[in-house]
TIPA-224342 format. One record per residue (C-alpha): residue in one letter; residue number from 0; x, z, y. Coordinates in pm, whole numbers, plus 50000, padded with zeros to 5 digits. Each point is the difference from the previous one (the first is absolute). Layout:
<sites>
@residu A | num NUM | x X | z Z | y Y
...
</sites>
This chain:
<sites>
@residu X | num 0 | x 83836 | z 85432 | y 18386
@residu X | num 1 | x 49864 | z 49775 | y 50289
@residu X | num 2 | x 49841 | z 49691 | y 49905
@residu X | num 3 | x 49715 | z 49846 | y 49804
@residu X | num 4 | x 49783 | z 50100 | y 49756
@residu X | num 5 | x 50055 | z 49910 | y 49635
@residu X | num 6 | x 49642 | z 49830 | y 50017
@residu X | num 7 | x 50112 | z 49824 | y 50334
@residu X | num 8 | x 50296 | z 49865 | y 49863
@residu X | num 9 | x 49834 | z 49860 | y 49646
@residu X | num 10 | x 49701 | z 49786 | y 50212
@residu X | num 11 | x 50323 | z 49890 | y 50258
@residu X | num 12 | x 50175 | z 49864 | y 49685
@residu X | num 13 | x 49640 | z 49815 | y 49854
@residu X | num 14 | x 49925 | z 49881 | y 50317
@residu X | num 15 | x 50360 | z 49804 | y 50034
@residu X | num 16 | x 49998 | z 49932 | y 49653
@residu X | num 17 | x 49639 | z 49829 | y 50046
@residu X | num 18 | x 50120 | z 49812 | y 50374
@residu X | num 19 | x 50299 | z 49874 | y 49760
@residu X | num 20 | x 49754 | z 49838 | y 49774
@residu X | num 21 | x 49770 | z 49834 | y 50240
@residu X | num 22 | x 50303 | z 49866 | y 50150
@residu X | num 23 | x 50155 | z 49901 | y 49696
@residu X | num 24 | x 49666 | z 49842 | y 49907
@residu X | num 25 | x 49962 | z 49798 | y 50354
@residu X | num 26 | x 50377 | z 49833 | y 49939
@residu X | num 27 | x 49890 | z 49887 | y 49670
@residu X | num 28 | x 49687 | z 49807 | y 50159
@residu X | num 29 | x 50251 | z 49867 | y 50244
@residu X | num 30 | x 50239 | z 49884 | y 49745
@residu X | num 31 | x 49727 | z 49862 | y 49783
@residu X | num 32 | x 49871 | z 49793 | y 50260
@residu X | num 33 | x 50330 | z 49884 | y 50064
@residu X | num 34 | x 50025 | z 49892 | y 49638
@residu X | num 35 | x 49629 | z 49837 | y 49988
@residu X | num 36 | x 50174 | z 49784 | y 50290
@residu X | num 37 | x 50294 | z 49882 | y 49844
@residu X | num 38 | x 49833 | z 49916 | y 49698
@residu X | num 39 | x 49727 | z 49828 | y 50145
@residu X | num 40 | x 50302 | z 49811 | y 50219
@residu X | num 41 | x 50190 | z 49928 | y 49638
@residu X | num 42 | x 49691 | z 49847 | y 49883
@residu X | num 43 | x 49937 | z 49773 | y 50301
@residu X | num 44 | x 50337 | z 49873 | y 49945
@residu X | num 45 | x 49981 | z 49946 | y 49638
@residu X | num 46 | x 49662 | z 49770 | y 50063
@residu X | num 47 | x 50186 | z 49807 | y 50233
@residu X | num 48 | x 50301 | z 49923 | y 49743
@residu X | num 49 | x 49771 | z 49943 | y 49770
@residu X | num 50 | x 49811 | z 49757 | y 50200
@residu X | num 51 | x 50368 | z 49842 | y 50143
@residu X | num 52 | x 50092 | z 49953 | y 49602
@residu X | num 53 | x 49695 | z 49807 | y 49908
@residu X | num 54 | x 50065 | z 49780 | y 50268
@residu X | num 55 | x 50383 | z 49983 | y 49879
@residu X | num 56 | x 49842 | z 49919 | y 49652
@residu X | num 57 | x 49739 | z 49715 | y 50121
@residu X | num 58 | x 50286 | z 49790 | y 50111
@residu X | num 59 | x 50224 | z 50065 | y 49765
@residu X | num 60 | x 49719 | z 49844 | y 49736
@residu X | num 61 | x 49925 | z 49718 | y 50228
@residu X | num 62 | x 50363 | z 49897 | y 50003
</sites>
């Protein structure tokens, strides 16, 4: 039978198995930044409601 050896074929198979990994590992840290960034956008946008509705509430006291 032509071909690789048992041992060759086992380190072929960690080695992918391992490149999977790192690369599963580097699309995580991708999508978690993206994450961090939305939520640090959702929370800039909640302090600015928050801000418009305390204006909202001023006037409506003043009234």
């Amino acid at each position: 039978m032509a071909g690789l050896p048992m041992e060759e074929v086992i380190l072929a198979v960690i080695i992918g198995t391992l490149a999977a990994i790192v690369y599963s590992l580097r699309v995580l840290i991708v999508l978690e930044r993206r994450v961090a960034s939305m939520e640090e956008n959702i929370g800039k946008m909640t302090r600015k409601i928050y801000g418009e509705e305390k204006i909202i509430e001023r006037s409506i006291k003043r009234r």
